[in-house]
C-alpha positions in Angstrom: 40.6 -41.9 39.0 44.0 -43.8 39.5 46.1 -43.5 42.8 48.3 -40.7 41.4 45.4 -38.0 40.3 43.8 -39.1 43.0 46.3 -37.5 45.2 47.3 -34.5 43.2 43.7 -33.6 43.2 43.1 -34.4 47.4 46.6 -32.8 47.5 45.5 -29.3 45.6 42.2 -29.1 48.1 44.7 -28.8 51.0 45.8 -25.3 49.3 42.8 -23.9 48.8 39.6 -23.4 51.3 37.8 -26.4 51.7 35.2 -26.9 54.4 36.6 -29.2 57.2 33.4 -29.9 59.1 33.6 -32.8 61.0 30.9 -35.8 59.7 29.8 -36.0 62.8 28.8 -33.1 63.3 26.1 -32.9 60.4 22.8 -34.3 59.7 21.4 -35.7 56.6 20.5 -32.7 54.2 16.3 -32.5 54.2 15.1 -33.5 51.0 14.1 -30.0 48.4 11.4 -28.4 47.9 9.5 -30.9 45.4 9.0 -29.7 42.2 8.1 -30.9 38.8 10.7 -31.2 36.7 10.6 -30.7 33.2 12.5 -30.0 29.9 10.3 -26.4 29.9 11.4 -24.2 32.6 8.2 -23.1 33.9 9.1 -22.0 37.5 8.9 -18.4 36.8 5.2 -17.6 36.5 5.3 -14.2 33.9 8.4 -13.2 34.9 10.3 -12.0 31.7 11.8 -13.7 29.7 13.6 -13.6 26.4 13.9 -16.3 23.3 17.7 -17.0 22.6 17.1 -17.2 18.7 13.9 -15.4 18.3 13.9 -17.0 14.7 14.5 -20.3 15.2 17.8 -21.9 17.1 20.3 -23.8 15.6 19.4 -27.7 14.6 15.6 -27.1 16.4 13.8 -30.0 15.5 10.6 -28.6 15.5 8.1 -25.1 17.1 7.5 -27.0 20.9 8.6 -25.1 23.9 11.2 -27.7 24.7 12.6 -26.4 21.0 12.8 -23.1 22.0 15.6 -22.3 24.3 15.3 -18.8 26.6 16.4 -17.2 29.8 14.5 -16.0 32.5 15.4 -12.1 33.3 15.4 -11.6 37.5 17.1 -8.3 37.1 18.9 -6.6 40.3 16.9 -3.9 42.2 18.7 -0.7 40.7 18.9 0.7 44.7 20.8 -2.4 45.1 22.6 -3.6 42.1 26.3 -3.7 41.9 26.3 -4.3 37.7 27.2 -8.1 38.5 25.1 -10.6 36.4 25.0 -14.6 36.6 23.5 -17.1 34.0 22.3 -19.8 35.9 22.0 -23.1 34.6 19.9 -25.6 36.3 20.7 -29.7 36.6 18.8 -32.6 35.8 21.1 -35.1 33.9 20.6 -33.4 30.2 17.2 -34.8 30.2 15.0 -32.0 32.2 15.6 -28.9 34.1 15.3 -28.8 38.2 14.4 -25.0 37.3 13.3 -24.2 40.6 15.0 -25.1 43.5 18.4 -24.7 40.9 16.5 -21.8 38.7 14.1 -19.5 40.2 15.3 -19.7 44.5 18.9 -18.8 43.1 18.1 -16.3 40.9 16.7 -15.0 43.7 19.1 -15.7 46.1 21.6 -13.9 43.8 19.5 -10.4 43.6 20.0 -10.3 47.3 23.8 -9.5 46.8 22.8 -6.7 43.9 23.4 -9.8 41.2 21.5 -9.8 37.8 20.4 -13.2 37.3 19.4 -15.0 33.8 18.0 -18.8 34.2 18.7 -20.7 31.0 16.4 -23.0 29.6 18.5 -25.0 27.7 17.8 -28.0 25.3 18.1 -31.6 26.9 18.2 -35.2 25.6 17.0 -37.2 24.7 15.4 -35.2 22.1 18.6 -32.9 21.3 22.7 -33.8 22.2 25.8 -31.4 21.7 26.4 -29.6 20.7 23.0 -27.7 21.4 23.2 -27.4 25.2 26.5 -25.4 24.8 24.9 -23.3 22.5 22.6 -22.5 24.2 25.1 -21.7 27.1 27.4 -19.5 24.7 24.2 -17.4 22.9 23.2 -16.5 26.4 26.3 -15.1 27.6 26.2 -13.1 24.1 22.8 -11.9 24.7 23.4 -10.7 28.2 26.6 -8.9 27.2 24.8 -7.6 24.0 22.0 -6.0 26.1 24.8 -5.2 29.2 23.2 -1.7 29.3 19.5 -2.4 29.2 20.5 -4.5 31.8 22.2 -2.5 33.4 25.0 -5.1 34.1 28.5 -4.4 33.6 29.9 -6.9 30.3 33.0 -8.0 32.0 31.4 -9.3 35.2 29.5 -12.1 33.5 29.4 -15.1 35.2 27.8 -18.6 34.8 26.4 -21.0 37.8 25.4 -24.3 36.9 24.6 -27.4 39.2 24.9 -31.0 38.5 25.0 -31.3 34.6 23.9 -27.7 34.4 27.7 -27.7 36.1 29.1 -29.4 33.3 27.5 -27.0 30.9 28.5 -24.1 32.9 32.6 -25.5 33.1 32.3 -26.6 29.3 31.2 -22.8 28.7 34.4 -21.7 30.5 37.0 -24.5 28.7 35.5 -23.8 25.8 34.8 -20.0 26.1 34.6 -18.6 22.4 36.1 -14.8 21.8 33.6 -12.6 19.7 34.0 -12.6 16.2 34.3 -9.0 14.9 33.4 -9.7 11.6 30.0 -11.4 12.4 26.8 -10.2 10.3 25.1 -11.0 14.0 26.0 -7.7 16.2 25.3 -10.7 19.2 28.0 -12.7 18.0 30.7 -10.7 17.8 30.2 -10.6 21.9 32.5 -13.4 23.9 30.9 -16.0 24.9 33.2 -17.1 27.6 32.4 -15.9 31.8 34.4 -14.1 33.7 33.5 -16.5 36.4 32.5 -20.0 37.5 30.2 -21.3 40.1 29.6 -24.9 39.6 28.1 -27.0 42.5 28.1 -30.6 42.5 29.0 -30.7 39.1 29.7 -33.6 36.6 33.2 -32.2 35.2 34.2 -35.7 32.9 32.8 -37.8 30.5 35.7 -40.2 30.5 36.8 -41.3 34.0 35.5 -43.7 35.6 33.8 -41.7 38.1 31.3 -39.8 35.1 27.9 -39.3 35.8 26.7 -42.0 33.3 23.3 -40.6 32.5 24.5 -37.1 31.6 26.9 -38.7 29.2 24.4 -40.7 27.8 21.5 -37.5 27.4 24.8 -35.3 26.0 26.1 -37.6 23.6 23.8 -40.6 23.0 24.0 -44.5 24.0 27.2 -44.6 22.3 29.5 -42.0 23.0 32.6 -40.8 20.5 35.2 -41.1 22.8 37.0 -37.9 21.0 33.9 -36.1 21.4 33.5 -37.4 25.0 37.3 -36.5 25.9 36.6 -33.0 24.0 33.9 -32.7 26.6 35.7 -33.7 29.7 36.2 -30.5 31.5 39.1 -31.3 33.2 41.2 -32.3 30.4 40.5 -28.7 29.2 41.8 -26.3 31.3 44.3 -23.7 30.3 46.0 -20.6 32.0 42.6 -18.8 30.0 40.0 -20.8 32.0 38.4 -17.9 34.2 38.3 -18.8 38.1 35.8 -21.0 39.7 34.4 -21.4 42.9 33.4 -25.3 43.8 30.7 -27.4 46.2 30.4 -30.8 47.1 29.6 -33.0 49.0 32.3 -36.2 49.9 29.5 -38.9 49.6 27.4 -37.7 46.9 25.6 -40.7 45.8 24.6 -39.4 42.6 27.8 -37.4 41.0 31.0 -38.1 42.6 33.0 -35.9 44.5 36.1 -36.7 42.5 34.7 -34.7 39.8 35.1 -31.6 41.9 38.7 -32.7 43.1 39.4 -33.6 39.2 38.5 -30.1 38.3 40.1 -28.2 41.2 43.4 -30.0 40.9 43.4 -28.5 37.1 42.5 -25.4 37.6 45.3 -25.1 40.4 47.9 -26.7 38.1 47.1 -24.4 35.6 47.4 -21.2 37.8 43.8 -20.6 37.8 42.3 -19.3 40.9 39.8 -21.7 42.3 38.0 -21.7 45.6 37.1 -25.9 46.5 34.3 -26.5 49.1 34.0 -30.2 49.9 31.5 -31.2 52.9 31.2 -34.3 54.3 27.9 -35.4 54.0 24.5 -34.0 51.9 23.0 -35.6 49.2 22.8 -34.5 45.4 20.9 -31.8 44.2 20.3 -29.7 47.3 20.1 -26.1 45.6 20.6 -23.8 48.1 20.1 -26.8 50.9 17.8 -24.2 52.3 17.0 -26.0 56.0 20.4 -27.9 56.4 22.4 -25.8 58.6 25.9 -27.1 57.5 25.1 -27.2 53.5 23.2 -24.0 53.7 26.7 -22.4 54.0 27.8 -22.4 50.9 26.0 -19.4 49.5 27.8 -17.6 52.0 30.9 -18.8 51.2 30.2 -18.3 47.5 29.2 -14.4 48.2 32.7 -14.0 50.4 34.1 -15.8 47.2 32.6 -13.3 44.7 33.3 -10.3 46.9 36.9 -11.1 47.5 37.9 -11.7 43.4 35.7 -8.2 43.2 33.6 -9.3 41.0 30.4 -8.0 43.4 32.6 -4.5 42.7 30.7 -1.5 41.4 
């Protein structure tokens, strides 16, 4: 990032709420919960679930699990449930899916504030590259609005939380949100595709600075990169008065995906008179899901619920 965006993007934090611990003041986050990490969610146990293209999806390369993209259905307990629903889209560099500690714990997490959550199993490189992940992302938003009333979720309170590289697919669902198309022979695609909402933590945002994740470039687009197609894909060369709002959480020395793609993002999103809610701490490392143990990083579900509450989209 040069000197100038650099600035605009620190400067555009100062508007909005950003947490101003003190360094000193935290600890190194614990390490997560281990898990095995693999293209095939499979942190679920038989908990439903639901094929995206029951038929076959678009460019599958063969009949394997890792072929067959799906979301994971934790729905809201109906004493509880405020019609709310989240896709959640787990991280893992576009090569495999941190589906529990970024899946299954969140999903959870979120049916304790009377959310609907859907975990997306998405396809990863190297085996596929865009543009399946992202349709993967837009067919799930479909589905979930297709079936808002078996769900029992209201259609236009359908957000998407992704982490890491699940963050870039979650921001590249809201830059590149599709309308429905009225005249589709599928009744599932003439739903939009675009959420009404954004939670991305610690996500890759470009694939063009110099600050992009390189391996989540790489597992997106291949060894060798269009740049049109990688600029297309930089999030925060995207963003338009359209992009819905977004809540944001980093941490300032990140070793794995730098903080300046947060500060990128957020400086957009303000520029463009897009609400956005930026959450920078001083000190965790990546890929702490809900940095369950950490008593400074732990807050940012909090702050994420007060966030949700206060644009009303927890509303009944």
């Amino acid at each position: 990032m040069d000197v100038r965006m650099r600035e605009a993007a620190v400067t555009s934090v100062l508007v909005m709420a950003v947490a101003t611990l003190t360094a000193s003041a935290q600890a190194p986050s614990p390490s997560p919960t281990p898990y095995r990490s693999n293209p095939v969610d499979t942190a679920h146990g038989d908990r439903e679930s639901l094929l995206l293209w029951p038929e076959g999806a678009p460019g599958a390369l063969g009949a394997g699990p890792e072929d067959k993209p799906k979301i994971t259905i934790y729905r809201a307990p109906s004493a509880t449930s405020n019609g709310a629903a989240i896709l959640v889209c787990p991280g893992g560099g576009y090569a495999t899916l941190a589906s529990d500690h970024e899946g299954r714990q969140v999903a959870e997490w979120l049916g304790g504030l009377g959310v609907s959550a859907f975990v997306l199993q998405y396809r990863v490189g190297p085996r596929y590259h865009h543009p399946a992940p992202l349709q993967d992302a837009q067919r799930a938003l479909r589905i979930v609005r297709a079936r808002a009333k078996e769900f029992a979720i209201d259609p236009a309170r359908v957000g998407i939380l992704g982490f890491s590289a699940g963050g870039h697919l979650a921001a590249s669902a809201g830059t590149h949100g599709e309308d429905g198309r009225p005249d589709a022979a599928d009744p599932i695609d003439r739903m939009s595709a675009r959420p009404d909402f954004m939670v991305l933590a610690y996500p890759v945002v470009s694939m063009t600075a110099t600050f992009t994740h390189r391996g989540s470039l790489e597992h997106l687009l291949g060894p060798s990169p269009d740049p049109t197609l990688a600029a297309e894909l930089s999030n925060e060369l995207r963003v338009t008065p359209r992009t819905p709002p977004a809540f944001l959480f980093h941490t300032a020395d990140d070793p794995g995906v730098p903080v300046e793609n947060s500060l990128a993002l957020a400086a957009a999103l303000h520029k463009a008179g897009v609400p956005v809610e930026l959450h920078v701490f001083p000190k965790g490392r990546h890929g702490v899901g809900l940095a369950t143990g950490d008593p400074v990083l732990s807050q940012w579900p909090g702050l994420c619920a007060a966030w949700l509450r206060a644009m009303g989209f927890l509303t009944q």
